[in-house]
Backbone as CSV, one residue per row, in Angstrom:
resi,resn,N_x,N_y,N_z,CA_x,CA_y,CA_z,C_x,C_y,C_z
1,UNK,36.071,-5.698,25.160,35.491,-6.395,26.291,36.554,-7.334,26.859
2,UNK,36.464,-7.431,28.301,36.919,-8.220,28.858,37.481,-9.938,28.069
3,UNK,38.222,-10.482,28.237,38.478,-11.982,27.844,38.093,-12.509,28.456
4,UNK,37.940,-13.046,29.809,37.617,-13.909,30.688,35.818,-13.330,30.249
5,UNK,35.444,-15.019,30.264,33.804,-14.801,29.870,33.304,-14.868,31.141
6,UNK,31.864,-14.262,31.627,30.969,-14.452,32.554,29.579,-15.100,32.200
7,UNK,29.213,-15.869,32.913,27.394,-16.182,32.535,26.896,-14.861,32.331
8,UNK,26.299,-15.334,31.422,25.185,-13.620,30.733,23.925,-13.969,31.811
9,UNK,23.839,-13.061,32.500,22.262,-13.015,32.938,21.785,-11.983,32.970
10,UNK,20.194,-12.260,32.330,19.277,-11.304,31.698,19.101,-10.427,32.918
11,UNK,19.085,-8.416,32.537,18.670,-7.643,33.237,19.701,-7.110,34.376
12,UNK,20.600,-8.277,34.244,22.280,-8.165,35.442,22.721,-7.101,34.863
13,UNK,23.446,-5.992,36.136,23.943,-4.851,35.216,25.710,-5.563,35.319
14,UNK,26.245,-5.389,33.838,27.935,-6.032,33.979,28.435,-4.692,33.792
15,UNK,29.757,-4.585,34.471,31.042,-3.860,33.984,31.672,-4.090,32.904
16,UNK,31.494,-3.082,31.603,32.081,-3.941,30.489,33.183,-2.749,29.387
17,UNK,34.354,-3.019,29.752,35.159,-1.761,29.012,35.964,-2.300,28.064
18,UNK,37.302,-1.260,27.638,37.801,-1.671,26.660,38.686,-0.882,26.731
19,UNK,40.391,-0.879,25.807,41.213,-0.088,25.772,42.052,-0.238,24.884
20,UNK,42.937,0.801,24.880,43.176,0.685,23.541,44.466,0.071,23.367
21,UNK,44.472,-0.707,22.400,45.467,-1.661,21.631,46.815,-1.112,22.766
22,UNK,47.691,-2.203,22.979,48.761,-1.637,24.037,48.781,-0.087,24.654
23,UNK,47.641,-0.235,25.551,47.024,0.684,26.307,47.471,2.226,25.643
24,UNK,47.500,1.829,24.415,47.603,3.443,23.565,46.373,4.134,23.345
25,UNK,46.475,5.502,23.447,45.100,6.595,23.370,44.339,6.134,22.234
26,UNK,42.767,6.513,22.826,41.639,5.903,21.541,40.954,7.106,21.688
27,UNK,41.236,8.211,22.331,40.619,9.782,22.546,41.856,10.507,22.681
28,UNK,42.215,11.426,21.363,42.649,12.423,21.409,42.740,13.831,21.505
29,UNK,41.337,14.233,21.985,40.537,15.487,22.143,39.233,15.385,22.254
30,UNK,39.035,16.668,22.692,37.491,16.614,23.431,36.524,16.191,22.310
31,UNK,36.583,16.436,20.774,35.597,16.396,20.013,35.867,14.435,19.983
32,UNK,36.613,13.593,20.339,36.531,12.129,20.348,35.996,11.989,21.118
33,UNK,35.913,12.422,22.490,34.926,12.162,23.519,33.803,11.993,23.092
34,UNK,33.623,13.308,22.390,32.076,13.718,21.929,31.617,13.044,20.716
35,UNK,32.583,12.490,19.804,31.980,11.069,18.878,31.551,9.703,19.069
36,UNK,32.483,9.679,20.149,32.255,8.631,20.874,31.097,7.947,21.837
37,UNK,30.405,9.161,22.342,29.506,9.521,22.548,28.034,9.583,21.909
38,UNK,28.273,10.225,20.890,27.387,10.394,19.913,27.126,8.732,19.219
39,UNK,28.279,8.169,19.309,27.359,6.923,18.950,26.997,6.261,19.885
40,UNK,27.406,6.199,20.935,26.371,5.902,21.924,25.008,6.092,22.237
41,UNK,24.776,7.342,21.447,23.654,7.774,22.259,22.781,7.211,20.346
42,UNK,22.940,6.796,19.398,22.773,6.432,18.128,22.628,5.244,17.964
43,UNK,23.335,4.340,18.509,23.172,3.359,18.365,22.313,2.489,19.802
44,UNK,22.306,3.224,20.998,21.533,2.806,22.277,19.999,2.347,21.392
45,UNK,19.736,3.079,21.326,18.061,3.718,20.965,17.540,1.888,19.950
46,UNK,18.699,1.430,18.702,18.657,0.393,18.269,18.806,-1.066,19.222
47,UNK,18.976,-0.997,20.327,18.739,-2.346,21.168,18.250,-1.754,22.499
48,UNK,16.683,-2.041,22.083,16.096,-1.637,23.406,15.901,-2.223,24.262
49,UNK,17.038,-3.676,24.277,17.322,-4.398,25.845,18.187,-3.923,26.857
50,UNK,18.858,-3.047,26.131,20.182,-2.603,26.613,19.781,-0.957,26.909
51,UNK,20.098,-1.249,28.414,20.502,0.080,29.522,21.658,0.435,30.169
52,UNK,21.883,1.837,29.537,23.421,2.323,30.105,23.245,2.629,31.091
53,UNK,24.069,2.403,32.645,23.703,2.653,33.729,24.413,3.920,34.139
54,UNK,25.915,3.344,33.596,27.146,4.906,33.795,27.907,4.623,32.847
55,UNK,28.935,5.683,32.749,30.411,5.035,32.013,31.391,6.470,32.547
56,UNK,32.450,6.131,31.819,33.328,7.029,32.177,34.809,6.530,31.225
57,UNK,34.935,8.395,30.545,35.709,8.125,29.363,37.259,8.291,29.808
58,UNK,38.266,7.872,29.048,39.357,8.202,29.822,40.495,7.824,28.274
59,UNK,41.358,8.916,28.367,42.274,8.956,27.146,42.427,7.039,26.449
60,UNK,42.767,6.376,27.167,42.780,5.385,26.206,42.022,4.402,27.012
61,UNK,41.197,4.400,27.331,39.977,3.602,27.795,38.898,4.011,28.407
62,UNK,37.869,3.514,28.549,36.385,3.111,28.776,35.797,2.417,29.720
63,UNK,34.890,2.933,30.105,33.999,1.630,31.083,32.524,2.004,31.268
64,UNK,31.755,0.945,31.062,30.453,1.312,31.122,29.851,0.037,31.748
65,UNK,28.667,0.495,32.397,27.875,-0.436,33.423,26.876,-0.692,32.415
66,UNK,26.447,-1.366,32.070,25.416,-1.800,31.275,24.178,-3.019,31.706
67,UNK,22.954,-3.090,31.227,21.817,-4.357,31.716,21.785,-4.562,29.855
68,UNK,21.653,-6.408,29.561,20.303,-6.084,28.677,20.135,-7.212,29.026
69,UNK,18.948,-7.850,28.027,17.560,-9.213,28.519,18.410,-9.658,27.483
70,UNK,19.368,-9.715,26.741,19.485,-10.687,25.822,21.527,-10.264,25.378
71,UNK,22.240,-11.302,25.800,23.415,-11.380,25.247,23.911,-10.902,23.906
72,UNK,23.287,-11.421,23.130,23.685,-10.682,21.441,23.505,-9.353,21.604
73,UNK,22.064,-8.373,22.367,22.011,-7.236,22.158,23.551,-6.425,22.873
74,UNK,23.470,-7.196,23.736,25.009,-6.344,24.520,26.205,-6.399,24.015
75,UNK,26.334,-7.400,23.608,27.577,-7.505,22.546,27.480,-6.970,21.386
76,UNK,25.897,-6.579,20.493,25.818,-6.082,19.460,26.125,-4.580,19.632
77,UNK,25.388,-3.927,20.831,25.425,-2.733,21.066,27.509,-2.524,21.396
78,UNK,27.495,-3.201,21.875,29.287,-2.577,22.167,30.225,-3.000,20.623
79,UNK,29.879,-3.574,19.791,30.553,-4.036,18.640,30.307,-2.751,17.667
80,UNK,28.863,-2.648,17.755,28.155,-1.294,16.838,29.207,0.211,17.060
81,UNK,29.596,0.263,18.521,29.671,1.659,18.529,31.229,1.346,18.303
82,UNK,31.578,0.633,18.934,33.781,0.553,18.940,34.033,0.531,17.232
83,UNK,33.279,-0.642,16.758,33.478,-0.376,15.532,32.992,0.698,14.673
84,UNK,31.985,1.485,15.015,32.251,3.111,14.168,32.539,3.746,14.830
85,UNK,33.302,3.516,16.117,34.464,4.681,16.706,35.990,4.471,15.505
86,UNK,35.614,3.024,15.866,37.194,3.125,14.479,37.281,3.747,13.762
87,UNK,36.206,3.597,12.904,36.081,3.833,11.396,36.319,5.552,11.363
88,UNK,35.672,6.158,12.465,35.867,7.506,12.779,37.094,7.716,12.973
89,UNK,38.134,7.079,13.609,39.525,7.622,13.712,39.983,7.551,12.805
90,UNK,39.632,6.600,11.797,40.779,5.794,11.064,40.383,6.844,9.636
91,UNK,39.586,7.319,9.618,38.766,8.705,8.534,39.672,9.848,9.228
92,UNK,39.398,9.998,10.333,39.958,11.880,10.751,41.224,11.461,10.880
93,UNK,41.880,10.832,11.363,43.725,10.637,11.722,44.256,10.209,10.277
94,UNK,43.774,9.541,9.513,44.202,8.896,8.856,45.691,8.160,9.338
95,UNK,46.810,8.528,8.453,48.316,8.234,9.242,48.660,8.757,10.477
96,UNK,47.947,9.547,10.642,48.789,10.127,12.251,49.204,9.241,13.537
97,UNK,47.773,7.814,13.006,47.960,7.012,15.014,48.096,5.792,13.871
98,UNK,48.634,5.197,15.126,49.203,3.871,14.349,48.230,2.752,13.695
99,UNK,48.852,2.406,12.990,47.893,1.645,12.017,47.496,0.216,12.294
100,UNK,46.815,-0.679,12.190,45.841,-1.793,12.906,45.401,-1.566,14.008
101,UNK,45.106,-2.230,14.825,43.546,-2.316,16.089,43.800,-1.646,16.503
102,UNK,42.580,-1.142,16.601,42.575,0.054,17.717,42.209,-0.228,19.336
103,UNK,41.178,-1.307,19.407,41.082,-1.630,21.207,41.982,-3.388,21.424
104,UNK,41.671,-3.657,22.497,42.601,-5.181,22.760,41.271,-5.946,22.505
């Protein structure tokens, strides 16, 4: 997520992306798309304040329009999935991509 903070207001849809650690790839093939994804669509369902409006995937970054009624859920929901997107690379690549953070 962004650094510069905004007032959270409930039901506001924000622009909220992410990328990867010195704008290095965080999708290396179509099946990352599709994990990436998959927890999206896994972990949505667990904060039912939070509505995906769009997004759009892109080799080393992200962006998604998002609403929810409550700040923690939006930050919970984007913490939930980046962090078991990691955990997913950092399992299938093992050594292959470089090692510490994966987004900024």
């Amino acid at each position: 997520m962004p650094s510069q903070k905004f007032p959270f207001i409930a039901g506001l849809p924000y622009h909220v992306y992410n990328r990867g650690f010195q704008k290095q790839r965080i999708f290396f093939n179509d099946r990352d798309f599709i994990r990436f994804l998959q927890g999206v669509e896994y972990y949505l369902p667990q904060y039912p304040t939070v509505s995906l409006h769009a997004f759009c995937l892109l080799p080393n970054h992200f962006h998604f329009v998002l609403s929810a009624q409550t700040e923690e859920d939006r930050e919970g929901f984007m913490r939930k999935i980046q962090q078991s997107y990691a955990m997913y690379l950092k399992t299938k690549y093992q050594e292959e991509i470089p090692r510490g953070q994966l987004f900024e």
